[in-house]
FIKE-382536 format. One record per residue (C-alpha): y negated, z negated, x. Coordinates in steps of 0.1 Angstrom, whole numbers, padded with zeros to 4 digits, always signed. Layout:
<pts>
YZX;...
</pts>
This chain:
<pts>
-0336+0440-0544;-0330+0413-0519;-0341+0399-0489;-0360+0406-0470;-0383+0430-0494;-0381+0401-0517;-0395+0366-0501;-0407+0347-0531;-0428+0320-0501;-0450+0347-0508;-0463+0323-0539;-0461+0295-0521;-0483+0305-0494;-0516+0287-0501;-0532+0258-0525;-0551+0285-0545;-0517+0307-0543;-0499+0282-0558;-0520+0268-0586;-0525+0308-0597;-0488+0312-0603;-0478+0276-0620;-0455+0278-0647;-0464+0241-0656;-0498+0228-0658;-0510+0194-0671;-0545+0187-0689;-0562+0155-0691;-0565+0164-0735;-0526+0159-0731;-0526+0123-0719;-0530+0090-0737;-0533+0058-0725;-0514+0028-0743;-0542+0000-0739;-0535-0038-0751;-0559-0061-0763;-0551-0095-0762;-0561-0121-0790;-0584-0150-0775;-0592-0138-0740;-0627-0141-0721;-0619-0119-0696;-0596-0094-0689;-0564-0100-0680;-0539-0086-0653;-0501-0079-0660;-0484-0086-0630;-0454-0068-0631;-0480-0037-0643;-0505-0037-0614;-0537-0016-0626;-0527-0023-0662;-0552-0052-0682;-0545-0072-0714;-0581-0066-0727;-0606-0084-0745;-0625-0068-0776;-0654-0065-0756;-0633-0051-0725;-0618-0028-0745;-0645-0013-0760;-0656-0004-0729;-0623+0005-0716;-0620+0030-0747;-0656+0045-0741;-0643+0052-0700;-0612+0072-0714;-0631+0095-0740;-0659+0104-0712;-0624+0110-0690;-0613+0136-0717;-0581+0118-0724;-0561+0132-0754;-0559+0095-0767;-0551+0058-0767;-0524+0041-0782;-0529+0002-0789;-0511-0023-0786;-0520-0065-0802;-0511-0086-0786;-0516-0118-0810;-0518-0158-0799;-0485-0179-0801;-0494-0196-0832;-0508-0165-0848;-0468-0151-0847;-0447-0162-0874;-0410-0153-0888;-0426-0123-0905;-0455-0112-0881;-0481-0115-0907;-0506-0110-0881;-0498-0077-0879;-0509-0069-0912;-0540-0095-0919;-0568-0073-0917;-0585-0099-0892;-0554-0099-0873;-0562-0090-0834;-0546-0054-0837;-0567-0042-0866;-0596-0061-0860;-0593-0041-0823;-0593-0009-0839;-0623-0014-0860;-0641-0024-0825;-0626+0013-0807;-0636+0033-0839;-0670+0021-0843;-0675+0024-0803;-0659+0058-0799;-0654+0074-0834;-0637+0109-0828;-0644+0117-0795;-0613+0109-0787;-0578+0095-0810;-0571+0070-0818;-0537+0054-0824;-0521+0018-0835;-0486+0014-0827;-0470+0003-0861;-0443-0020-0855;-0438-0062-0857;-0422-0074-0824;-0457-0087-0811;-0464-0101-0840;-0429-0118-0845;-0418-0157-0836;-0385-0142-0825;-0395-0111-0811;-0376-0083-0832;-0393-0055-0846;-0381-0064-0880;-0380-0094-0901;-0344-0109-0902;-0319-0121-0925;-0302-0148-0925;-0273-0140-0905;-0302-0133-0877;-0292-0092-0877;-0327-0072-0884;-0333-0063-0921;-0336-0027-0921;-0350-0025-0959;-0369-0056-0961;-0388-0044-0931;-0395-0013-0940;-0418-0028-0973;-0438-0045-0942;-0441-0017-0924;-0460-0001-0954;-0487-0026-0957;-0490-0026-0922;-0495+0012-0920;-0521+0006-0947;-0544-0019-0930;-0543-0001-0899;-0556+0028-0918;-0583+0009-0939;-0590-0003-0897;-0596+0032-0886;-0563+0045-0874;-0562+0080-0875;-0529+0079-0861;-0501+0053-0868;-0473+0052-0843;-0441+0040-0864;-0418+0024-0836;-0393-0003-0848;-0364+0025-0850;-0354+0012-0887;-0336+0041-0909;-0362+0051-0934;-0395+0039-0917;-0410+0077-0916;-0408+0080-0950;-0418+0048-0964;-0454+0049-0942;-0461+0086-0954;-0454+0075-0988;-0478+0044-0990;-0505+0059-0966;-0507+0083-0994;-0506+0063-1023;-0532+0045-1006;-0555+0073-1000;-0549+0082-0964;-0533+0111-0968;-0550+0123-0938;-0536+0095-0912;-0510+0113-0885;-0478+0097-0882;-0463+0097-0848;-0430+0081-0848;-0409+0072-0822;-0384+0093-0833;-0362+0087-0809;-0367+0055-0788;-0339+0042-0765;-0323+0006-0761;-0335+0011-0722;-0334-0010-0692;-0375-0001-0680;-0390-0019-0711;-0392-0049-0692;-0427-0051-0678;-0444-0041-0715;-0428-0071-0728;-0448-0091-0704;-0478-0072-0713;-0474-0079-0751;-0460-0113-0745;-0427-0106-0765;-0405-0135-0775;-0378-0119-0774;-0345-0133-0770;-0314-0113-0770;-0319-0070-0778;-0325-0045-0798;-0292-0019-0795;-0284-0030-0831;-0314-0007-0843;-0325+0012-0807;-0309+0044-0800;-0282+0043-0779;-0286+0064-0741;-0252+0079-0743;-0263+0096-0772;-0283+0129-0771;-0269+0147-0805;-0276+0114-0826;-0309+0116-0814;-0316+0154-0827;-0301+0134-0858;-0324+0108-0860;-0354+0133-0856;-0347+0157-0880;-0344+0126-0904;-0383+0119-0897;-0393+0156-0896;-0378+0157-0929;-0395+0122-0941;-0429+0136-0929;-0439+0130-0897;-0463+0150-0875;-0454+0143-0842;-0420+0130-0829;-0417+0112-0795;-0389+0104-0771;-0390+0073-0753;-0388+0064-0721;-0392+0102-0708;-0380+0104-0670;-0344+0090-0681;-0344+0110-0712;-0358+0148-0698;-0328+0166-0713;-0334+0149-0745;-0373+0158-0745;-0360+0195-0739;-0338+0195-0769;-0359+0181-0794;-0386+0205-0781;-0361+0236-0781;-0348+0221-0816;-0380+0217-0836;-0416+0230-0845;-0435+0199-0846;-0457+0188-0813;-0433+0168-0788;-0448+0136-0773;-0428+0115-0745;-0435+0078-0738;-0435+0074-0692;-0431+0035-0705;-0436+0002-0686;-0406-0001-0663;-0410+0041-0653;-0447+0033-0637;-0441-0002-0625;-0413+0015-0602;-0433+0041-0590;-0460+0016-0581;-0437-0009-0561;-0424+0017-0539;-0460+0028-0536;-0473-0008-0525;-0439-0010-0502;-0451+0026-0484;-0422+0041-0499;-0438+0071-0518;-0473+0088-0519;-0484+0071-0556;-0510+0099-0561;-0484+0126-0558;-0454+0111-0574;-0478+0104-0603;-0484+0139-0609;-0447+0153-0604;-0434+0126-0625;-0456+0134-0656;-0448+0175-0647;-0417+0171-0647;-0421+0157-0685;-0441+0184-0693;-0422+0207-0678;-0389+0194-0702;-0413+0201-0737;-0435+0171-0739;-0469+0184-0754;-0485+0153-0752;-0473+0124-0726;-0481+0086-0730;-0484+0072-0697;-0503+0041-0679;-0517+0064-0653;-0536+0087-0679;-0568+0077-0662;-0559+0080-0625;-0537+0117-0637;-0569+0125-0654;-0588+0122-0621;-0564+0137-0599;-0561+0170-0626;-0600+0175-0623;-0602+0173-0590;-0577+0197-0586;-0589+0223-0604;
</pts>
């Protein structure tokens, strides 16, 4: 049958019509907000090229945390963000147990416990004088092994912090395994991993690296997976399915849909996809500019990423999505 018994504006007819017939729908339990907490501030902080997005205090934060469990968000992902003489050559910040990262996540467990989860990006480049996510040797390339045993005490302190997920992100060869390995030996056994299981040397990280303050100088497409690439990728997460993670992401996720499809259609582990720094800052020019309704290309931006397989979507906007979901239906 054809037109004109067939007319499929039939579905499309009202608001109610249209919600009652989505293939697609989005949840506020499938969001979490990355949140950064910033070592020595008295009062929140904005990020300029992030406009909505703070670097918190502990005290902010705390609060900040309790606002997105009573919003039913999935979870939060945090970021340290240490003082300039609290970096070093190895980020040993990252892993002293009074460092700003775990001391934060002591602060979000006591505050909010299990009403929502909560997650600790695992990786050195905020904690690093030269910004890497690795410690280097000394030909100044990024030592896959040595920073790998880091990586393992690290994983372990943000554990004995009250992780209950740690978010393995540096993109070294190995790194799944070796965080499973001690988190067990250490008696975590119950600690998700999430790794960033394939995470892209992109062009839209730039605003994050003025939220965590990176000192940076050069880039990481030594180590980072490279966007040409799409069967590498399915390579580089079957490696960390196979090392033990729980949860594999894809990062950044608008650029990278047809890779979020093919590690969803490819594997039976939960999906997650990263809408990172430089994906929302866009969006929210344009909207300041007039250019786009922010509201609505909020919601068919992080679609769309659902629609490709994502299970579970970091994004800055988890708050204002969360909002927007509830009051739609």
């Amino acid at each position: 049958m054809s037109f004109p018994d067939v007319r499929l504006r039939r579905l499309r007819r009202t608001p109610a019509m249209r919600r009652l017939v989505e293939e697609t729908k989005l949840a506020p339990s499938e969001l979490i907000l990355p949140m950064f907490v910033k070592e020595g501030l008295t009062e929140p902080r904005p990020i300029a090229s992030m406009p909505g997005v703070l670097q918190h205090t502990r005290d902010s934060l705390r609060k900040a945390t309790v606002e997105a469990a009573e919003a039913g968000i999935g979870g939060i992902m945090l970021f340290g963000v240490p003082a300039t003489e609290s970096k070093d050559e190895t980020g040993s910040a990252g892993i002293d147990p009074d460092g700003i990262l775990n001391a934060a996540l002591r602060d979000v467990v006591a505050e909010v416990g299990d009403a929502t989860v909560v997650m600790s990006d695992l990786c050195l480049d905020e904690f690093t004088s030269h910004g890497h996510c690795g410690v280097l040797a000394p030909d100044g390339s990024v030592d896959n092994d040595a920073t790998l045993a880091i990586y393992a005490e690290m994983a372990v302190a943000q554990a004995a912090a009250g992780a209950a997920v740690v978010g393995p992100s540096g993109m070294m060869d190995g790194q799944v395994g070796v965080v499973r390995k001690a988190l067990d030996a250490a008696g975590y056994q119950d600690v998700t991993i999430l790794a960033y299981a394939a995470k892209y040397a992109s062009a839209l990280y730039g605003p994050f690296r003025d939220a965590v303050e990176s000192s940076l100088v050069g880039d990481r497409r030594t180590y980072q997976q490279d966007p040409p690439n799409l069967r590498e990728a399915l390579r580089e997460v079957a490696l960390d399915v196979d090392e033990g993670a729980d949860i594999v992401m894809v990062k950044p996720a608008l650029p990278y849909l047809d890779v979020i499809a093919a590690v969803h259609a490819t594997f039976d582990v939960p999906v997650a996809a990263y809408q990172i720094s430089g994906e929302y800052a866009m969006v929210e020019a344009a909207a300041a500019n007039g250019w786009l309704d922010r509201d609505r290309t909020m919601l068919e931006t992080l679609t769309s990423i659902r629609r490709a397989g994502a299970q579970m979507i970091l994004t800055y906007w988890a708050l204002d999505a969360a909002a927007a979901l509830r009051a739609r239906y």
